[in-house]
PDB file of N, CA, C and O in Angstrom:
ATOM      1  N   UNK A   1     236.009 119.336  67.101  1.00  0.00           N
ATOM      2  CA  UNK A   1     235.645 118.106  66.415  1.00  0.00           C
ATOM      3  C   UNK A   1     234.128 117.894  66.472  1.00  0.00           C
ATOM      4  O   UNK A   1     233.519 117.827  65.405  1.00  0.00           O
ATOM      5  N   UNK A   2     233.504 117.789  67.578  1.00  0.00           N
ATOM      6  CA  UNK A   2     231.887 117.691  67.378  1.00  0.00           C
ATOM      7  C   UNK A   2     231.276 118.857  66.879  1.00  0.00           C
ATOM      8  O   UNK A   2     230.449 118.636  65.994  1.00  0.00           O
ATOM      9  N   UNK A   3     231.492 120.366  67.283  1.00  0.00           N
ATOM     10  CA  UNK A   3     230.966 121.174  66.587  1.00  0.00           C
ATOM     11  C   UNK A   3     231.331 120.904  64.818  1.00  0.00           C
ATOM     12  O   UNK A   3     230.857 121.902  64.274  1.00  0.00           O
ATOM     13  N   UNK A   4     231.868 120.128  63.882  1.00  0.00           N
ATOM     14  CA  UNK A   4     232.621 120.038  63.419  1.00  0.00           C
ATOM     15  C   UNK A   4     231.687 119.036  62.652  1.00  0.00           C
ATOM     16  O   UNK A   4     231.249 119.200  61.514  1.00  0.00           O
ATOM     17  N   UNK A   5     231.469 118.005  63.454  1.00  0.00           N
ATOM     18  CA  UNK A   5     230.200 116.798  62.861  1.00  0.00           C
ATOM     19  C   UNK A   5     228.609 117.255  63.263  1.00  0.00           C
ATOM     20  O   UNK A   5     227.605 116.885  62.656  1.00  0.00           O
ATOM     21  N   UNK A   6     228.635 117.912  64.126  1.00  0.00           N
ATOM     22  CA  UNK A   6     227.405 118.968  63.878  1.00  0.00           C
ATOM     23  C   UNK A   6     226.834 119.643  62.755  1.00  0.00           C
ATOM     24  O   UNK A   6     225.669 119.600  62.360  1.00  0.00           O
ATOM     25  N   UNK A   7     227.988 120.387  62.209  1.00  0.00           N
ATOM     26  CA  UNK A   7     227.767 121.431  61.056  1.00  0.00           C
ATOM     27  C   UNK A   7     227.775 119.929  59.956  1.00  0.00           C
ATOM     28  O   UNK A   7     226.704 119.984  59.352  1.00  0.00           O
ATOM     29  N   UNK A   8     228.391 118.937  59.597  1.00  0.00           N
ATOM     30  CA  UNK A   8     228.291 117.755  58.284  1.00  0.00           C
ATOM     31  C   UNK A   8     226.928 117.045  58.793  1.00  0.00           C
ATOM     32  O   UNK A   8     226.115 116.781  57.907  1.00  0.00           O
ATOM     33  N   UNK A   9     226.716 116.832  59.635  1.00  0.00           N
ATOM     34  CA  UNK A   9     224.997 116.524  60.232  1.00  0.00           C
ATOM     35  C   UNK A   9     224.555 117.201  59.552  1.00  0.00           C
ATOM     36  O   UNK A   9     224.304 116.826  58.407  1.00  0.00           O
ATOM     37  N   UNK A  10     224.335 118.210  59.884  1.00  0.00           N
ATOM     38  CA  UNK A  10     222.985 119.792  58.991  1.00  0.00           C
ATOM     39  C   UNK A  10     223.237 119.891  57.966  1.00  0.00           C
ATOM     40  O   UNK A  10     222.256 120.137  57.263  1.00  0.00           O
ATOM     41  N   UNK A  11     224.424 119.796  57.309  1.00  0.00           N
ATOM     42  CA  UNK A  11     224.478 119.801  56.061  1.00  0.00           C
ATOM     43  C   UNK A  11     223.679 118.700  55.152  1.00  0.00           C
ATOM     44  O   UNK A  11     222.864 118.972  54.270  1.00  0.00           O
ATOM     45  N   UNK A  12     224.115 117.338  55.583  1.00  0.00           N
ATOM     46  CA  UNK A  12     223.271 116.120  55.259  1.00  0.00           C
ATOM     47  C   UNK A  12     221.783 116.253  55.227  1.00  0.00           C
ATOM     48  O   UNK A  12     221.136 115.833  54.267  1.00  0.00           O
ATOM     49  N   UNK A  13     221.045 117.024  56.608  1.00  0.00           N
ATOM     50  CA  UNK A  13     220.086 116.930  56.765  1.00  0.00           C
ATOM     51  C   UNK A  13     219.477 118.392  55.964  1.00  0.00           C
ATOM     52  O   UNK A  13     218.467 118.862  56.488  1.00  0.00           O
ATOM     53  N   UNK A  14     219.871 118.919  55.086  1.00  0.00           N
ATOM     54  CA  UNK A  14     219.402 120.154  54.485  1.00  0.00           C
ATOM     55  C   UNK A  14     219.379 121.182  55.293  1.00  0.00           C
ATOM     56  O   UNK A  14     218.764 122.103  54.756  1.00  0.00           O
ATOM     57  N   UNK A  15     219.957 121.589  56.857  1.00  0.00           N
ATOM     58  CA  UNK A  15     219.661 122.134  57.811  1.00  0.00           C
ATOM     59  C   UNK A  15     220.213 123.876  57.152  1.00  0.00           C
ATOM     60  O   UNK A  15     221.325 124.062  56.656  1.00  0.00           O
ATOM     61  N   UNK A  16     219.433 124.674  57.267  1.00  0.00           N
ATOM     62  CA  UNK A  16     219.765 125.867  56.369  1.00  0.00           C
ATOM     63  C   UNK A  16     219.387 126.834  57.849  1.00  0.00           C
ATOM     64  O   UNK A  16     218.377 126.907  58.548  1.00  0.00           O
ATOM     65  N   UNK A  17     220.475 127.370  57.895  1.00  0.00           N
ATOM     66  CA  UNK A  17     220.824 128.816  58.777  1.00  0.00           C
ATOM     67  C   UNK A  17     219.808 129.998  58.826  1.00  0.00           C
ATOM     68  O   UNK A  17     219.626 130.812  59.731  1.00  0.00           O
ATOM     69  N   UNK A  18     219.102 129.862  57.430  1.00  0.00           N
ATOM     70  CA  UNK A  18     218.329 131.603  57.634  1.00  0.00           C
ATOM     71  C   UNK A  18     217.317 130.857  58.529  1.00  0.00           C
ATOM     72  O   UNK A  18     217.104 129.676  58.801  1.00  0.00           O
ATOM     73  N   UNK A  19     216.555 132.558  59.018  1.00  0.00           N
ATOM     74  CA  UNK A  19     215.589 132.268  59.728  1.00  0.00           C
ATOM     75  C   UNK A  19     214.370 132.662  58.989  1.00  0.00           C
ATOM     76  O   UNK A  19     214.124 133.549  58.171  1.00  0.00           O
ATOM     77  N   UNK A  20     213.714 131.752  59.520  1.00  0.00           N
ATOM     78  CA  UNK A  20     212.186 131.860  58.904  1.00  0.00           C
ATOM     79  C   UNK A  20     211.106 133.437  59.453  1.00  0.00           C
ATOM     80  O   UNK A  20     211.002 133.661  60.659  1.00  0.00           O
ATOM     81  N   UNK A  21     210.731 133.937  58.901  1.00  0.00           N
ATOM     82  CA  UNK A  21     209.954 134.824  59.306  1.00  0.00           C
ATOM     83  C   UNK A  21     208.417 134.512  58.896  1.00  0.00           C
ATOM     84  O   UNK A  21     208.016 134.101  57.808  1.00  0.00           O
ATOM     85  N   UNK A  22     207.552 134.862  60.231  1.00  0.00           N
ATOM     86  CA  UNK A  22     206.157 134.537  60.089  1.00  0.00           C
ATOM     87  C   UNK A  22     205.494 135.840  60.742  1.00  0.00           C
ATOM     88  O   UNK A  22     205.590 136.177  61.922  1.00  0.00           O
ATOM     89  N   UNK A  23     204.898 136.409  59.863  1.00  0.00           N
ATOM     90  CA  UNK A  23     204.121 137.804  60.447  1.00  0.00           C
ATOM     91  C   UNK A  23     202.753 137.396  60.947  1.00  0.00           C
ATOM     92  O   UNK A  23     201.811 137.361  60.155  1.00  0.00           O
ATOM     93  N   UNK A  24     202.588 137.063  62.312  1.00  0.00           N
ATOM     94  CA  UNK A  24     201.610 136.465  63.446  1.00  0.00           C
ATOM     95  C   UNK A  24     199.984 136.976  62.677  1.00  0.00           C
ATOM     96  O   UNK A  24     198.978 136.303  62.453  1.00  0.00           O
ATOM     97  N   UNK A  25     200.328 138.667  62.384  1.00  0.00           N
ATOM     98  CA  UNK A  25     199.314 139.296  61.891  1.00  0.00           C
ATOM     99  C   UNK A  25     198.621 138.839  60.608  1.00  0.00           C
ATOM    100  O   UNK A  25     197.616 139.499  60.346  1.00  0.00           O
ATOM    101  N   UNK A  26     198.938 137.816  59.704  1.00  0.00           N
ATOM    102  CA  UNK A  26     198.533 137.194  58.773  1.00  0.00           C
ATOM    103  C   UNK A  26     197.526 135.750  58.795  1.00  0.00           C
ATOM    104  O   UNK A  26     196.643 135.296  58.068  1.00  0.00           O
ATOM    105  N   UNK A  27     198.388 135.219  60.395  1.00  0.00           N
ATOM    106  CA  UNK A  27     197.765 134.237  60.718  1.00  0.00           C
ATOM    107  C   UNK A  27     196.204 134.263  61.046  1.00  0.00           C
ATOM    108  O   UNK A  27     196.071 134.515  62.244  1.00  0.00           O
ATOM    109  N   UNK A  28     195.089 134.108  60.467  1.00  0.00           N
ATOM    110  CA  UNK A  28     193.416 134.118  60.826  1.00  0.00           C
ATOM    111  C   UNK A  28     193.041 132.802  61.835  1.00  0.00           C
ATOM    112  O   UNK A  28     193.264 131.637  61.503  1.00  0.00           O
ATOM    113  N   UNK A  29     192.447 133.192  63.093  1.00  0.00           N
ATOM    114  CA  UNK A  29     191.992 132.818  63.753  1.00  0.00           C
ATOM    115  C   UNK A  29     190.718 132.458  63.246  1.00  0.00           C
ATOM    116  O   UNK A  29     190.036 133.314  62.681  1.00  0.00           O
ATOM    117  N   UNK A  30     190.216 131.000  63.413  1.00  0.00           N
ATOM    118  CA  UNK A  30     188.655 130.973  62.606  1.00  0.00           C
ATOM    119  C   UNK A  30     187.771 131.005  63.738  1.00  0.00           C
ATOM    120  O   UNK A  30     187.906 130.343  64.767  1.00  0.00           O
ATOM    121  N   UNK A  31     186.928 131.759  63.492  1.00  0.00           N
ATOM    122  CA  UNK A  31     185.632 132.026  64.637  1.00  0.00           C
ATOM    123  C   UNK A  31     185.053 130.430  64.850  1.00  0.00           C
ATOM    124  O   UNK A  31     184.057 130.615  65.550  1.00  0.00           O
ATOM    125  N   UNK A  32     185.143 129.216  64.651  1.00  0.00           N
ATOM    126  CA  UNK A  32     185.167 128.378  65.367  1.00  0.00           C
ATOM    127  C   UNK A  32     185.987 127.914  66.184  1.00  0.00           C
ATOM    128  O   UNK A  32     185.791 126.856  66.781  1.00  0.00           O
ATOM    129  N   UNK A  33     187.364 128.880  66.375  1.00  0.00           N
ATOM    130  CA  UNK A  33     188.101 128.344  67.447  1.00  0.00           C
ATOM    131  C   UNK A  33     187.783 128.755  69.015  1.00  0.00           C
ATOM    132  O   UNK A  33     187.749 129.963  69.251  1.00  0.00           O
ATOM    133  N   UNK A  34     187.566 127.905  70.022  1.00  0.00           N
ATOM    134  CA  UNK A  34     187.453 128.734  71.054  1.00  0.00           C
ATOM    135  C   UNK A  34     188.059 128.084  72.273  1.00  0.00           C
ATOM    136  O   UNK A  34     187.500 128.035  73.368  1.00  0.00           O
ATOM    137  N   UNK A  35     189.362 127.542  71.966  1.00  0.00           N
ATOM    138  CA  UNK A  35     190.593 127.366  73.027  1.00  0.00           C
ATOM    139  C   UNK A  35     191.195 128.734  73.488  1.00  0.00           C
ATOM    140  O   UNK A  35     190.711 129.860  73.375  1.00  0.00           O
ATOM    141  N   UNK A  36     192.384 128.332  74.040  1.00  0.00           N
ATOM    142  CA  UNK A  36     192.872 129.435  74.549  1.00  0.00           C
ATOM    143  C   UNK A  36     193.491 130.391  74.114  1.00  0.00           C
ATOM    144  O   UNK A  36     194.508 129.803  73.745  1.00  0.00           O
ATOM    145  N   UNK A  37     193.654 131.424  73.874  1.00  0.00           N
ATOM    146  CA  UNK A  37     193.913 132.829  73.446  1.00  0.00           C
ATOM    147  C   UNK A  37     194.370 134.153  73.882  1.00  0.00           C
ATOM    148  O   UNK A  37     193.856 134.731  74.839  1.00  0.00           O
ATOM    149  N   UNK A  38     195.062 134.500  73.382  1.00  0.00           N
ATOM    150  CA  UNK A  38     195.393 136.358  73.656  1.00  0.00           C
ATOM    151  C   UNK A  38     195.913 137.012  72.592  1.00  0.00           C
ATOM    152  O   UNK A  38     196.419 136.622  71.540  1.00  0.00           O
ATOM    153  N   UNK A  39     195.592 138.601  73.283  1.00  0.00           N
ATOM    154  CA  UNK A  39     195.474 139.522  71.621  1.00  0.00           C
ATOM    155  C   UNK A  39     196.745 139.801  71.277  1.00  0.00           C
ATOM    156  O   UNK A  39     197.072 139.480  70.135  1.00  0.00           O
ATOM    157  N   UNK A  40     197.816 140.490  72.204  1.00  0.00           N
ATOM    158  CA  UNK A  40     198.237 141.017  71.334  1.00  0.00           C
ATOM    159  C   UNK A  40     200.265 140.399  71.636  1.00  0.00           C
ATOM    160  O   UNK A  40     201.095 140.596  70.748  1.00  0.00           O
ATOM    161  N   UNK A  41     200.548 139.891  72.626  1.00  0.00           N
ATOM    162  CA  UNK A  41     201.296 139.323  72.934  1.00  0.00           C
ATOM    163  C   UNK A  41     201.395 138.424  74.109  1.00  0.00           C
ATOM    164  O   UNK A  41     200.367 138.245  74.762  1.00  0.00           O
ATOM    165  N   UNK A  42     202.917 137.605  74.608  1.00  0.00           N
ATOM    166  CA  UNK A  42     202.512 136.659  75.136  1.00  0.00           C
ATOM    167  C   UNK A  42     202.698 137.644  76.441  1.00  0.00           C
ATOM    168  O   UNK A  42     202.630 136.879  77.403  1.00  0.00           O
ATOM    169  N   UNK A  43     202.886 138.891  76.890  1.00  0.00           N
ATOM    170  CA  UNK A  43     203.003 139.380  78.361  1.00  0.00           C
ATOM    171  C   UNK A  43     201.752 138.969  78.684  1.00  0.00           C
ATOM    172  O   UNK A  43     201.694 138.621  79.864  1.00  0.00           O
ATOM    173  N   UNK A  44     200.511 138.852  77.970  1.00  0.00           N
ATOM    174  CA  UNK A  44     199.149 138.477  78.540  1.00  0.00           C
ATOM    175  C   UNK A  44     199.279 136.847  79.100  1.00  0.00           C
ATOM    176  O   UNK A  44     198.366 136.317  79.733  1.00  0.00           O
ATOM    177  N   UNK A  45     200.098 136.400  78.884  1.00  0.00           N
ATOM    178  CA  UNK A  45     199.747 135.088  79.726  1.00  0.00           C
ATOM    179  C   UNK A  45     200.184 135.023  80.876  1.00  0.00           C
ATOM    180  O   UNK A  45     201.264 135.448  81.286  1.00  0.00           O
ATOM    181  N   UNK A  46     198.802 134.122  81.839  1.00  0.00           N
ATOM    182  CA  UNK A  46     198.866 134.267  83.164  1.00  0.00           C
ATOM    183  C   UNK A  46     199.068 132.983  83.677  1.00  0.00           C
ATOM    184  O   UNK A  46     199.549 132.173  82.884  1.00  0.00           O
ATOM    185  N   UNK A  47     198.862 132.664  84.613  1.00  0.00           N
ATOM    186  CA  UNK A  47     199.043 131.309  85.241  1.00  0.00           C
ATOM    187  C   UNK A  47     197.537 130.746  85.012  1.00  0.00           C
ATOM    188  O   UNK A  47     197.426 129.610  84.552  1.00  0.00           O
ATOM    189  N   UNK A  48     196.400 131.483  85.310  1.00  0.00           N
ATOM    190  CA  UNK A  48     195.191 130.854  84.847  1.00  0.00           C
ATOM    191  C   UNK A  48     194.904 130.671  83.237  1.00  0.00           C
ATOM    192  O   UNK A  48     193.890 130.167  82.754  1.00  0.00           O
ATOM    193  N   UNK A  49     196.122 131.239  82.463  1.00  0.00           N
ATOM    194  CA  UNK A  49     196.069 131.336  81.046  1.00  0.00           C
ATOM    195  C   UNK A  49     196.547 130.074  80.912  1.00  0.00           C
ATOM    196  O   UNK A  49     195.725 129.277  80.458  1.00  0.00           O
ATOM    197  N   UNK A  50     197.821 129.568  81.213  1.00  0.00           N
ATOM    198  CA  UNK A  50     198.192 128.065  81.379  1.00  0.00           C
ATOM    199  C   UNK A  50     197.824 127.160  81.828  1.00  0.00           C
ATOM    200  O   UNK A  50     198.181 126.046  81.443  1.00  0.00           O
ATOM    201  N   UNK A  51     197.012 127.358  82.764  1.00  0.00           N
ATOM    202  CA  UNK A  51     196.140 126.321  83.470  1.00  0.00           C
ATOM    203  C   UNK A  51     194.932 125.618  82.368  1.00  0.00           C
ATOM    204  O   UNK A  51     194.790 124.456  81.988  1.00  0.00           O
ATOM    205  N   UNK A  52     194.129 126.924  82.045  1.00  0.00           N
ATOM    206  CA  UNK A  52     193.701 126.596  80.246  1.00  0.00           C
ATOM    207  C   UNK A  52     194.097 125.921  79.526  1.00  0.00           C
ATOM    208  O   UNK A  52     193.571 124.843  79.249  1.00  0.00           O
ATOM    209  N   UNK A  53     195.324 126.443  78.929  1.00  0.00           N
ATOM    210  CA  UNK A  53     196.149 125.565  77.883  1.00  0.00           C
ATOM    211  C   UNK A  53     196.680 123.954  78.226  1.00  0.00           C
ATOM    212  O   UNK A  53     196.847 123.068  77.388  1.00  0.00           O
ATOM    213  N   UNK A  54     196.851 123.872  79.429  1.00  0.00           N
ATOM    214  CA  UNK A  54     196.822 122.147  80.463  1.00  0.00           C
ATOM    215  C   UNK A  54     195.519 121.578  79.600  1.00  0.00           C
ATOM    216  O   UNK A  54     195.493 120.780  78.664  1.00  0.00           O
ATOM    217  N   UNK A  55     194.696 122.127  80.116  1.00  0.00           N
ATOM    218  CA  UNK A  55     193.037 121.683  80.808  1.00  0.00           C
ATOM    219  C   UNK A  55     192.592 121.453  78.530  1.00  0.00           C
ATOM    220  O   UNK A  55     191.948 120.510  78.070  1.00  0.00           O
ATOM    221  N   UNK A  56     192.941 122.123  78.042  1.00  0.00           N
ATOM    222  CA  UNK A  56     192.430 122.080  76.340  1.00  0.00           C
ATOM    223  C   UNK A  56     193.634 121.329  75.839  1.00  0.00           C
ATOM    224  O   UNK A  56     193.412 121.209  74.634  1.00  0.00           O
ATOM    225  N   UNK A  57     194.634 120.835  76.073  1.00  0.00           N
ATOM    226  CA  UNK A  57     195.541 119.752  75.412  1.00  0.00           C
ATOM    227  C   UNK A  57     195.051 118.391  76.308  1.00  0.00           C
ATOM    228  O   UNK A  57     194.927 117.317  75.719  1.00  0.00           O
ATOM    229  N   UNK A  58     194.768 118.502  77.828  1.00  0.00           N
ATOM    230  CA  UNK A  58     194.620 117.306  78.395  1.00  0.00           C
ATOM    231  C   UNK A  58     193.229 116.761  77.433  1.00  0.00           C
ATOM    232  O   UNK A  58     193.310 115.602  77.026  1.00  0.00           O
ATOM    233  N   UNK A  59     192.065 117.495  77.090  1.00  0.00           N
ATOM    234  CA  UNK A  59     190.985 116.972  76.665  1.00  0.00           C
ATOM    235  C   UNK A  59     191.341 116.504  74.661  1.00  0.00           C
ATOM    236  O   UNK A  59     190.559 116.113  73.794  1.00  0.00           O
ATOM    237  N   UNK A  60     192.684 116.762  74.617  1.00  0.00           N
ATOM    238  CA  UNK A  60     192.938 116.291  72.900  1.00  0.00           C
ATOM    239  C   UNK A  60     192.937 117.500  72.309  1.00  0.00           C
ATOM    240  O   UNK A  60     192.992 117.277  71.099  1.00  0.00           O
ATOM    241  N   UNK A  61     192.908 118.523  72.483  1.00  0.00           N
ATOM    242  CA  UNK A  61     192.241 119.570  71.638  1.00  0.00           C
ATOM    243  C   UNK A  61     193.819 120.592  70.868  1.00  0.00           C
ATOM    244  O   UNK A  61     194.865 120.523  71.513  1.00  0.00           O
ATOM    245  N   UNK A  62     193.809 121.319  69.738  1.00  0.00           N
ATOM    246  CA  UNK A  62     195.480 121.674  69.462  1.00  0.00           C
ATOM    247  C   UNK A  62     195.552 123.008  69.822  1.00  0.00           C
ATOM    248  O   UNK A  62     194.668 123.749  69.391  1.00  0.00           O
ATOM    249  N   UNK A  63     196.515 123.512  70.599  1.00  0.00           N
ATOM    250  CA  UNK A  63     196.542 125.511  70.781  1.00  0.00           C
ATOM    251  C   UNK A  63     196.531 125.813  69.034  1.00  0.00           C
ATOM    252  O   UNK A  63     197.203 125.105  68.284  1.00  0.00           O
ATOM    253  N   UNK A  64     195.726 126.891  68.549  1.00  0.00           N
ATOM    254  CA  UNK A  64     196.113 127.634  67.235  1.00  0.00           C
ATOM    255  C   UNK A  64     197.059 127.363  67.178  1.00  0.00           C
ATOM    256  O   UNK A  64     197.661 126.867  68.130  1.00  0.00           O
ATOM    257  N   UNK A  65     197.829 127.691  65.463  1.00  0.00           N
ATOM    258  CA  UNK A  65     199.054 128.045  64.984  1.00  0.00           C
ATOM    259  C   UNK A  65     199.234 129.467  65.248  1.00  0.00           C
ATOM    260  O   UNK A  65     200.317 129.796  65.732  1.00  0.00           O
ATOM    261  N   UNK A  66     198.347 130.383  65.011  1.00  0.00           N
ATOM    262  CA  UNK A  66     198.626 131.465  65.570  1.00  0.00           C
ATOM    263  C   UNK A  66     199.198 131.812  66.959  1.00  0.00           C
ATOM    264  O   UNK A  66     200.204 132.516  67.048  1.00  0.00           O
ATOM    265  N   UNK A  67     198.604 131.355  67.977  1.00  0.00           N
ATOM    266  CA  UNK A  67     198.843 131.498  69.125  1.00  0.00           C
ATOM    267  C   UNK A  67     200.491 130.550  69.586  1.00  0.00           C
ATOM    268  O   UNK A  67     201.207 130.877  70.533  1.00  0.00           O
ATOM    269  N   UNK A  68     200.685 129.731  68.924  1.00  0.00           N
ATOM    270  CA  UNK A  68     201.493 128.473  68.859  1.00  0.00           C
ATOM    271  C   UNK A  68     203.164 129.512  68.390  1.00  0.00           C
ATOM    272  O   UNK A  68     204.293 129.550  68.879  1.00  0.00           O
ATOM    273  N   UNK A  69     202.578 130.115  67.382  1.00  0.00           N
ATOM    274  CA  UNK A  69     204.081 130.773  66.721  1.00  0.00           C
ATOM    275  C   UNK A  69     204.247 132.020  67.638  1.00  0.00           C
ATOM    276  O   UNK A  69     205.283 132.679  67.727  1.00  0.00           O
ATOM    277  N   UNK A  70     202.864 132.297  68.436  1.00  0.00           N
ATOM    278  CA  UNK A  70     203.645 133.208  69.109  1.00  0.00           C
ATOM    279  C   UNK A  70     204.703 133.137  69.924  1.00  0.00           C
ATOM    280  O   UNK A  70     205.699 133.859  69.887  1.00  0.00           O
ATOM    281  N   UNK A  71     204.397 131.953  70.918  1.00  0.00           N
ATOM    282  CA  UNK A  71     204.228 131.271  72.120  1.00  0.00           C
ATOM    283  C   UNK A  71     206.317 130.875  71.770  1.00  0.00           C
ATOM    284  O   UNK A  71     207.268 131.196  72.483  1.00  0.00           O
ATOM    285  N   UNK A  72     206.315 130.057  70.348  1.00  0.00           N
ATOM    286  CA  UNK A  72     207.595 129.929  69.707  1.00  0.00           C
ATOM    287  C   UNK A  72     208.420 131.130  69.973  1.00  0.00           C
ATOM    288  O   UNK A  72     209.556 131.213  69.508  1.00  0.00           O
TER     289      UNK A  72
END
């Protein structure tokens, strides 16, 4: 029954099953960004990598979309 009003929820709400694909490699980093970062996946993040990402959201500031969809 709730899985049941789940699926008439999503339906209502346009909620569509496929998945979105985003090729990271398209995303351009603009050379004025200079928050936090890594090249080529997220195994590069460290604990001082997060400590960063704290320290640049506590001051207002947004992680890339690039880095953001990885992170997703």
């Amino acid at each position: 029954m709730k899985e049941h009003r789940l699926r008439e929820l999503q339906k209502c709400l346009g909620y569509a099953e496929e998945k979105v694909v985003i090729n990271v490699d398209d995303i351009n980093v603009e050379k004025s960004y200079t928050g936090p970062s890594f090249e080529k996946n997220t195994d590069e993040i460290t604990p001082e990598w997060c400590v960063s990402l704290m320290q640049w959201q506590k001051d207002r500031k947004i992680l890339h979309k690039k880095y953001t969809v990885m992170l997703i």
